[in-house]
MDTraj code that builds the backbone (N, CA, C; nanometers):
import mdtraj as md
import numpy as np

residues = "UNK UNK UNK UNK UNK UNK UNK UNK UNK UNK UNK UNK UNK UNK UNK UNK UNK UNK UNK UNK UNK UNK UNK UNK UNK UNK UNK UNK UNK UNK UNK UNK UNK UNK UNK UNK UNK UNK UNK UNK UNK UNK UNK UNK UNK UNK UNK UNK UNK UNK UNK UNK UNK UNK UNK UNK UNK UNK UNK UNK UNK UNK UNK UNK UNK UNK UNK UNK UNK UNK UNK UNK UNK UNK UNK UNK UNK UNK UNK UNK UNK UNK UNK UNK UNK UNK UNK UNK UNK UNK UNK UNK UNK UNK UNK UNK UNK UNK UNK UNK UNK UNK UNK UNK UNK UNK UNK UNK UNK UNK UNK UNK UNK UNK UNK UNK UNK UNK UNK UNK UNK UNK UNK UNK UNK UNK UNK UNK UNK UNK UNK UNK UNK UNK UNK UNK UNK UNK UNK UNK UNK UNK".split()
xyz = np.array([
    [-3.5868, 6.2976, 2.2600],
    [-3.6322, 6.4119, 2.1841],
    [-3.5109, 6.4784, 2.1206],
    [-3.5408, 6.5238, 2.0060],
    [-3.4050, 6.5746, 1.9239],
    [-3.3895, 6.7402, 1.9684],
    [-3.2750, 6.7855, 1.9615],
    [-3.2645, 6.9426, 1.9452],
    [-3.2755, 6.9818, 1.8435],
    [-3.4376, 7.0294, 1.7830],
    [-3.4166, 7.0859, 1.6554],
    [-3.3340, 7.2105, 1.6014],
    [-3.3236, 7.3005, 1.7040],
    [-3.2393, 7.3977, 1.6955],
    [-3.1306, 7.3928, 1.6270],
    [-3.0645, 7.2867, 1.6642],
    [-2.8787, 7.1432, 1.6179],
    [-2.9272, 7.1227, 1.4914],
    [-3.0093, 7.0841, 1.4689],
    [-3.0296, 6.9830, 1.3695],
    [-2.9949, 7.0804, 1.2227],
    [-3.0561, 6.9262, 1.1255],
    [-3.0123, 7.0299, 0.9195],
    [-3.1526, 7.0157, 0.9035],
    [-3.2534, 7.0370, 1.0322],
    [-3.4385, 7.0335, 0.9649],
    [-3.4888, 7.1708, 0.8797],
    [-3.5119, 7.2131, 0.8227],
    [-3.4750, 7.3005, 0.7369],
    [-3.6473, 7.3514, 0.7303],
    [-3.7304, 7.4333, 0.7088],
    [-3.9060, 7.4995, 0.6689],
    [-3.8593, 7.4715, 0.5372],
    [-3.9600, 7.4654, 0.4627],
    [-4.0169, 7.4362, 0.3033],
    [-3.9963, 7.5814, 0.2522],
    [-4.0003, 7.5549, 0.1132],
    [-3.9584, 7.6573, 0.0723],
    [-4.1503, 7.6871, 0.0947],
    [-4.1345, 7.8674, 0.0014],
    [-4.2768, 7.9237, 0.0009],
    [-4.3383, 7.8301, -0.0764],
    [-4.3284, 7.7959, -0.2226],
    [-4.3798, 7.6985, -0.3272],
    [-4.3894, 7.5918, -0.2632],
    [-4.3246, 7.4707, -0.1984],
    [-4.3134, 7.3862, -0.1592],
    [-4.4276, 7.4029, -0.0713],
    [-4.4482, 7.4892, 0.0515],
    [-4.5520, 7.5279, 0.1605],
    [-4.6551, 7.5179, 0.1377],
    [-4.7013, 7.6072, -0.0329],
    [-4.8236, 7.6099, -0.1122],
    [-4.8660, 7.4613, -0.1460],
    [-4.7859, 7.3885, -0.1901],
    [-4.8229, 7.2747, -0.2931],
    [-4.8419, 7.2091, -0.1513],
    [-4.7638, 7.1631, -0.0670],
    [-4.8304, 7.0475, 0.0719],
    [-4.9558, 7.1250, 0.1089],
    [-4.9443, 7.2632, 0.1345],
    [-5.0914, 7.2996, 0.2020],
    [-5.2215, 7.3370, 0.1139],
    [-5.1981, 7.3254, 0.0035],
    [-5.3152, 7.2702, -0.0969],
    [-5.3172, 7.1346, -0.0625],
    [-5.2788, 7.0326, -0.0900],
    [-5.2532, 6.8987, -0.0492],
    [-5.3333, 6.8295, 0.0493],
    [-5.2819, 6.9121, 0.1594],
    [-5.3801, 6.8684, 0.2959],
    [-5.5142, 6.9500, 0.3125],
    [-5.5490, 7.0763, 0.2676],
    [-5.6635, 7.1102, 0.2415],
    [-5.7662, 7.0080, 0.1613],
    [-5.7330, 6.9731, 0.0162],
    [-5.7931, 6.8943, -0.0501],
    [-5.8351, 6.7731, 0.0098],
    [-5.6960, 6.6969, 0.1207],
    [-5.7671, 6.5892, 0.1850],
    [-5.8448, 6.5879, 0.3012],
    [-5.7485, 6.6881, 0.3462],
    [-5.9025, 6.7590, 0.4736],
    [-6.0634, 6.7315, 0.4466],
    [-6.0748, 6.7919, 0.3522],
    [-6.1984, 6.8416, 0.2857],
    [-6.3054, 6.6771, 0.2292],
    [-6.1785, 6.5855, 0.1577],
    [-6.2416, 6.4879, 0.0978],
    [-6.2899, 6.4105, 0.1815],
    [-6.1138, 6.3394, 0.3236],
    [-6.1217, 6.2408, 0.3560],
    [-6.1721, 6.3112, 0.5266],
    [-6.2159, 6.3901, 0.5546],
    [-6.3007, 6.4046, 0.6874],
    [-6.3783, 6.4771, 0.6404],
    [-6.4628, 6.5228, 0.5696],
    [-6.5518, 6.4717, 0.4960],
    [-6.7020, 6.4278, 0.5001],
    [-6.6055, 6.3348, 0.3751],
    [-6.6494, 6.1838, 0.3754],
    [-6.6784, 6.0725, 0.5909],
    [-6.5878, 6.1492, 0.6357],
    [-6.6462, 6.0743, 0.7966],
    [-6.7155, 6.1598, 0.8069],
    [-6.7073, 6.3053, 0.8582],
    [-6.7968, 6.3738, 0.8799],
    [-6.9191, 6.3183, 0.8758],
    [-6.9784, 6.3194, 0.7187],
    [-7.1050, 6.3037, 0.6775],
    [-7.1676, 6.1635, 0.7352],
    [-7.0694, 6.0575, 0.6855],
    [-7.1029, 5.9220, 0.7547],
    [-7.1544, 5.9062, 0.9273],
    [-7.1204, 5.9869, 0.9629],
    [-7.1563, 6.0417, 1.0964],
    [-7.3211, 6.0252, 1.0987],
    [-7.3139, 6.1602, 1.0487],
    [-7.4344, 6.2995, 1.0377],
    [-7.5761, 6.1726, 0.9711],
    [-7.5007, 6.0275, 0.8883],
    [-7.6199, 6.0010, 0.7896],
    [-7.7253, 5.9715, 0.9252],
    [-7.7189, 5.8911, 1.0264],
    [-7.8217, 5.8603, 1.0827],
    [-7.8883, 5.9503, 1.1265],
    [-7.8859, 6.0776, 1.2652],
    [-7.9231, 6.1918, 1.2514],
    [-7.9562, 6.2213, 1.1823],
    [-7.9336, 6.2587, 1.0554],
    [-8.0502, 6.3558, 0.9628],
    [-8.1154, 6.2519, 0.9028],
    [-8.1116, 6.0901, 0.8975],
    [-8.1955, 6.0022, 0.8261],
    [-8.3721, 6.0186, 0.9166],
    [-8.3230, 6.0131, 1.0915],
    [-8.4203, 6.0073, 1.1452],
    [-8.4887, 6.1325, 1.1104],
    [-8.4609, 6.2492, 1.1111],
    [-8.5339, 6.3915, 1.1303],
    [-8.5967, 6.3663, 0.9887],
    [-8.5388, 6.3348, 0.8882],
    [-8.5973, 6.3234, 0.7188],
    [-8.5506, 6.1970, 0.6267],
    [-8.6190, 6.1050, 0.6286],
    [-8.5035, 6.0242, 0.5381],
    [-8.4830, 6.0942, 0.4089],
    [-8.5436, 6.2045, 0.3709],
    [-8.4047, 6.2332, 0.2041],
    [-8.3370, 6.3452, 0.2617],
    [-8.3159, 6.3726, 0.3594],
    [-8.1901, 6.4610, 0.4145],
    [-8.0781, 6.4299, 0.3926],
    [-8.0242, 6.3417, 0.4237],
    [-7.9159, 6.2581, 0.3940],
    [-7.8761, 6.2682, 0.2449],
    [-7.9572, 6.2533, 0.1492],
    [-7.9435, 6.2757, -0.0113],
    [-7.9127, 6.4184, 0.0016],
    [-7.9993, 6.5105, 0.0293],
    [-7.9945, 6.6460, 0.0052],
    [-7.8427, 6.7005, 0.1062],
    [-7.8110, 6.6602, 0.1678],
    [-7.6632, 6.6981, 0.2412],
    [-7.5918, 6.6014, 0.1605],
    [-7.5416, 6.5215, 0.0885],
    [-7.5214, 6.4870, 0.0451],
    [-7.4518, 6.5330, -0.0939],
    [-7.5676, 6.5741, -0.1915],
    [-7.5633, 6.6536, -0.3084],
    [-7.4935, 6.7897, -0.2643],
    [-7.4898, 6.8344, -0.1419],
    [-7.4084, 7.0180, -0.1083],
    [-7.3241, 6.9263, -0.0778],
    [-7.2573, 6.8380, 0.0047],
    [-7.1154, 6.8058, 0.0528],
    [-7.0193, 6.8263, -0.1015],
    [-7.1513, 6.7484, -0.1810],
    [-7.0466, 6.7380, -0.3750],
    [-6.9771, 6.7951, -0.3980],
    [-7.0719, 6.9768, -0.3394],
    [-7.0316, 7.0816, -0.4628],
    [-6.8582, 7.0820, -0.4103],
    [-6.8484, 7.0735, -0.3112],
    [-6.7297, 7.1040, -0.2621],
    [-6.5791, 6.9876, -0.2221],
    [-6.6749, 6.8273, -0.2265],
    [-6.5967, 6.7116, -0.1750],
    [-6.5679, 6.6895, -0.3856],
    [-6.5805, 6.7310, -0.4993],
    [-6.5189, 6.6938, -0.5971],
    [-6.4462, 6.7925, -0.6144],
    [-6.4673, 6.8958, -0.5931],
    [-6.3348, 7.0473, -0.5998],
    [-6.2278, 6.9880, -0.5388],
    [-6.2493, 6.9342, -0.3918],
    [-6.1327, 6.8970, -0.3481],
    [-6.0951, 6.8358, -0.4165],
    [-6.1319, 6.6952, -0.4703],
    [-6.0691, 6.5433, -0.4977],
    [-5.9708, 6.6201, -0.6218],
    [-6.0350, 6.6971, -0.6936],
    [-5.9374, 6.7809, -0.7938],
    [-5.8337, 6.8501, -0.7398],
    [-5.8434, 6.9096, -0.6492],
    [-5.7361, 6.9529, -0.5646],
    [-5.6437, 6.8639, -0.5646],
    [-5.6661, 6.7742, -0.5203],
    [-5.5823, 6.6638, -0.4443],
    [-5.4863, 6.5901, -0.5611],
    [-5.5352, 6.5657, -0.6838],
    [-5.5346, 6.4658, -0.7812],
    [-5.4126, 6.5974, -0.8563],
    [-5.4539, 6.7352, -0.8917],
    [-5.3528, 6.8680, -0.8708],
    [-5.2200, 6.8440, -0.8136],
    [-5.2813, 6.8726, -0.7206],
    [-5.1472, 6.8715, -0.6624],
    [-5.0644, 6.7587, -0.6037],
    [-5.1356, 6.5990, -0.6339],
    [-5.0367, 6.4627, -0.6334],
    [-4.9843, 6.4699, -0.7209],
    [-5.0036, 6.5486, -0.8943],
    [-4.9377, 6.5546, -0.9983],
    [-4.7950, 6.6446, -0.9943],
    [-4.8327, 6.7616, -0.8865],
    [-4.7225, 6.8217, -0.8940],
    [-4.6686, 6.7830, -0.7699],
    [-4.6991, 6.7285, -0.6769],
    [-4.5867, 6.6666, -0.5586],
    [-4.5164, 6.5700, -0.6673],
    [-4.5494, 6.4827, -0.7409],
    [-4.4720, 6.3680, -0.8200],
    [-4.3815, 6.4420, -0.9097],
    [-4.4058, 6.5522, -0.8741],
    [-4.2665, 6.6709, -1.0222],
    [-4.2068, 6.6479, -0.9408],
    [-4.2116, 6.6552, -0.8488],
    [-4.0594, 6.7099, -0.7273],
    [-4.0000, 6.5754, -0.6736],
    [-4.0318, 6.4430, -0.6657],
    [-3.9978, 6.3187, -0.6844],
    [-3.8065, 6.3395, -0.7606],
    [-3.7172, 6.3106, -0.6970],
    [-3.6049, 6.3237, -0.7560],
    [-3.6067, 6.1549, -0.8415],
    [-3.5460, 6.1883, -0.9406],
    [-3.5100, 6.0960, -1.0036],
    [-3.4466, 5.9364, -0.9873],
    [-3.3993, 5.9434, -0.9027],
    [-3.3156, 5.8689, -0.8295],
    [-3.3820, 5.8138, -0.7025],
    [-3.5273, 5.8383, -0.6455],
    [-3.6041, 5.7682, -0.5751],
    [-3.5710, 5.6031, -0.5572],
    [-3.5527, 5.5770, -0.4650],
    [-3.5587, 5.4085, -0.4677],
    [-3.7302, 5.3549, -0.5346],
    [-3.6808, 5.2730, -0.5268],
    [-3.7478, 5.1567, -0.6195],
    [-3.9062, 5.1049, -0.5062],
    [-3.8772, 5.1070, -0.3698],
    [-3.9641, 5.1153, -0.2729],
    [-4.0472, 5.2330, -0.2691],
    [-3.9614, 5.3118, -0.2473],
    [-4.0589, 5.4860, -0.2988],
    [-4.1565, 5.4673, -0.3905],
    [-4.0665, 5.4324, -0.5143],
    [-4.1876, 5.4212, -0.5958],
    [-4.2861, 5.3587, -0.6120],
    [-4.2711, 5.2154, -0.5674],
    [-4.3629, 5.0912, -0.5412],
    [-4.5067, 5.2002, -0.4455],
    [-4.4496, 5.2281, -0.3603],
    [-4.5464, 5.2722, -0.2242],
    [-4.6238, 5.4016, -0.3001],
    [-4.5799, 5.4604, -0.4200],
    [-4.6498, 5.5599, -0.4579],
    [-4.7231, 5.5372, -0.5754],
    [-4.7009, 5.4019, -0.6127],
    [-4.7881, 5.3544, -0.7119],
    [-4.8971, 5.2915, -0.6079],
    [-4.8832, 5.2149, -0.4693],
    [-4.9879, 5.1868, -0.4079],
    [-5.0829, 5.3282, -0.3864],
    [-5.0524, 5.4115, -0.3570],
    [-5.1347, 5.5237, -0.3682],
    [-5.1918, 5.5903, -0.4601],
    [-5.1401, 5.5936, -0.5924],
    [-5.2388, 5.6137, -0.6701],
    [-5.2917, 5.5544, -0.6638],
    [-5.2823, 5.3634, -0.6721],
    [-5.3989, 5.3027, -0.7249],
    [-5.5335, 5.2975, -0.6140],
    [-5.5120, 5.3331, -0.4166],
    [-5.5959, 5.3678, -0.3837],
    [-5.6624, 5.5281, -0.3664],
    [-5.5715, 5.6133, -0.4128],
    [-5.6256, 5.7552, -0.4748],
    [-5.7714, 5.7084, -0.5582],
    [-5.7146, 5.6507, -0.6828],
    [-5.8177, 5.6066, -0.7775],
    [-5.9506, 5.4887, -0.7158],
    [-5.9157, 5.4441, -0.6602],
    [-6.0238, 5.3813, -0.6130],
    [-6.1148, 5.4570, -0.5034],
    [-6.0694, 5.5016, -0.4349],
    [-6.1479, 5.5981, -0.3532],
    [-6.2758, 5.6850, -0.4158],
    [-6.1935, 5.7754, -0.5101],
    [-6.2628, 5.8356, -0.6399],
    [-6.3872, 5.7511, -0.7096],
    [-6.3750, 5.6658, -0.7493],
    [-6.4276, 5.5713, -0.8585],
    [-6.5408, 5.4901, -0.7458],
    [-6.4762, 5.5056, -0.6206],
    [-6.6038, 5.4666, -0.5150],
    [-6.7035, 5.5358, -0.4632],
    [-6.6284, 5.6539, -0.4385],
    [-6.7460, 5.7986, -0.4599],
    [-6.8355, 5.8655, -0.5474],
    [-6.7857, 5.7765, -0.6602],
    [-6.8274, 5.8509, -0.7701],
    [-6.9450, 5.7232, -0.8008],
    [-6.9129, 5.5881, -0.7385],
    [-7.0379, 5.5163, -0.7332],
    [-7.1295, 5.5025, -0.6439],
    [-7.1013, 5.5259, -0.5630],
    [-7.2120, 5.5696, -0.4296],
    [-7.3166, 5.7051, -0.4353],
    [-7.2268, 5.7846, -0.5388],
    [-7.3052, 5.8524, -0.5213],
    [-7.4295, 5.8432, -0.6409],
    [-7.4106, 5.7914, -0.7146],
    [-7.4794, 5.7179, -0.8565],
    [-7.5442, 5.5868, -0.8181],
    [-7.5330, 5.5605, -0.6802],
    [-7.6234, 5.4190, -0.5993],
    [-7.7618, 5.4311, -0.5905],
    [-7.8478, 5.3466, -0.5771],
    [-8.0201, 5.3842, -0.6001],
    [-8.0429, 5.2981, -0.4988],
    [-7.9882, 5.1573, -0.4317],
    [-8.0268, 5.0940, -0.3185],
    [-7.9147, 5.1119, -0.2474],
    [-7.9776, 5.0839, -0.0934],
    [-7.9358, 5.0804, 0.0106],
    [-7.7734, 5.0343, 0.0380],
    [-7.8013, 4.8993, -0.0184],
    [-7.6707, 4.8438, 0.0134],
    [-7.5742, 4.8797, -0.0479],
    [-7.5972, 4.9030, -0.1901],
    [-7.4602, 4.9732, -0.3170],
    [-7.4390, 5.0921, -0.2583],
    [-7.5214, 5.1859, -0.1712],
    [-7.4547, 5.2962, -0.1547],
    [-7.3742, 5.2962, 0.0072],
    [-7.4242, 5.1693, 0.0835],
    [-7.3327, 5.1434, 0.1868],
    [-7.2253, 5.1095, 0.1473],
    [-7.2102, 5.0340, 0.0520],
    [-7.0732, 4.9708, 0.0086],
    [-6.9999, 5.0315, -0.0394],
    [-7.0409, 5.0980, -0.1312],
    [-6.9458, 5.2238, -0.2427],
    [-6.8764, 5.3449, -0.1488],
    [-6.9941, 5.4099, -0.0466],
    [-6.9544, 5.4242, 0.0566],
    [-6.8615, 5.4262, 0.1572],
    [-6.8419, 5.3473, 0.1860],
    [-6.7370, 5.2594, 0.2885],
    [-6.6125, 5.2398, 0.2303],
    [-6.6238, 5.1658, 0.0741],
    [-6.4833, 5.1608, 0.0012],
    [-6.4449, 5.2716, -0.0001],
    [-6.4913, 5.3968, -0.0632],
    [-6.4465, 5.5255, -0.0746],
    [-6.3850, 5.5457, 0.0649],
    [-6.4335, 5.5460, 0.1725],
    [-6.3819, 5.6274, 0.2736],
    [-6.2588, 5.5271, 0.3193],
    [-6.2759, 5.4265, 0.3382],
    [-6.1624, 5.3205, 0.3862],
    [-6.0383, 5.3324, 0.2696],
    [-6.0856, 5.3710, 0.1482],
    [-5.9678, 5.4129, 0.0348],
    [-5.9103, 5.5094, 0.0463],
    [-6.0168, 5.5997, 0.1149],
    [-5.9423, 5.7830, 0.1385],
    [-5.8520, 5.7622, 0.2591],
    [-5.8485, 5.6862, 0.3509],
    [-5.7795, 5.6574, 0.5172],
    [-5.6876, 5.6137, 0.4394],
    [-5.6689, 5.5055, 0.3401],
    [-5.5599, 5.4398, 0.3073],
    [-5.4403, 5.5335, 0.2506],
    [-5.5011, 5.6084, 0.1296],
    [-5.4242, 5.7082, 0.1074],
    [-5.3985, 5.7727, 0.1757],
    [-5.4177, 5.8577, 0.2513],
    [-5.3606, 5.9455, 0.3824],
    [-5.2714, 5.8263, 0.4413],
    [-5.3021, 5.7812, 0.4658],
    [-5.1591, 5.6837, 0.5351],
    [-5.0677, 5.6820, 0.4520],
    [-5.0858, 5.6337, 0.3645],
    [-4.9633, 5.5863, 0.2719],
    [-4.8693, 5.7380, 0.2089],
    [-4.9701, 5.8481, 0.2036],
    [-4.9262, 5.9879, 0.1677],
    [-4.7907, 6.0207, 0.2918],
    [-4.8460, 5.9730, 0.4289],
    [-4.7817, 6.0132, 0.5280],
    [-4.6681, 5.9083, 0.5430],
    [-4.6787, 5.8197, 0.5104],
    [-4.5069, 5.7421, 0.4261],
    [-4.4324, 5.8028, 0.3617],
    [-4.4977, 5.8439, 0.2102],
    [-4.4192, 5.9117, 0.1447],
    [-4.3625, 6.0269, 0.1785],
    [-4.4110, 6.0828, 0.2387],
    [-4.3472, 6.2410, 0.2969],
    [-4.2442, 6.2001, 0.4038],
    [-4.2254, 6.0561, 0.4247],
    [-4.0634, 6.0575, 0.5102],
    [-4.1034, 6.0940, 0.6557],
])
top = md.Topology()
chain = top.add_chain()
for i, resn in enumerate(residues, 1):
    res = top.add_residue(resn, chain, resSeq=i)
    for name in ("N", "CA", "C"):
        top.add_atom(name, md.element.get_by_symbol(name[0]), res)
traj = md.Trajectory(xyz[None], top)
């Protein structure tokens, strides 16, 4: 265990504080969620099968605010990216956008699904895309 006390670990600035804790709010919100609900679908399928739709449509109002959140403030975490990033950095943060974007583009088809299986699938990609990003987010932050 280190002595942080010793150490050059330094708190974020106030701005810096804001922009990560928008950050993790937004994914809070998207990527547990998105489990949350996956949870909840059987439970409320049995009590109603269009429950699940109707919790569903309210999770929206608030699981696309986030994804905007998130998509926000990955634009301005990438301001603060020094110039001079290795070449791996960047590789690993282009893997994250491109599963940022897929996550999105999976949610955004699931929820536009009319059978069963397209909306299991669209589903599942989305959320297994949102885990991915959070991982890979928690790389980049060192």
């Amino acid at each position: 265990m280190t002595n942080l006390a010793a150490s050059s670990v330094q708190l974020a600035s106030a701005l810096d504080g804001l922009r990560i804790f928008l950050h993790v709010i937004g994914a809070t919100i998207w990527v547990g969620g998105q489990f949350t609900l996956a949870a909840l679908v059987p439970v409320l399928r049995k009590a109603n099968p269009e429950l699940p739709r109707t919790v569903a449509k309210a999770f929206n109002k608030i699981a696309w605010p986030a994804f905007a959140l998130l998509i926000l403030t990955g634009t301005w975490n990438m301001m603060t990216i020094p110039k001079d990033a290795s070449s791996s950095y960047n590789a690993v943060l282009g893997i994250k956008m491109m599963v940022v974007i897929l996550s999105g583009a999976a949610a955004y088809l699931h929820s536009r699904s009319k059978n069963p299986k397209s909306i299991a699938i669209w589903g599942s990609m989305s959320g297994l895309a949102a885990i991915g990003a959070t991982y890979v987010g928690v790389l980049l932050a060192g």
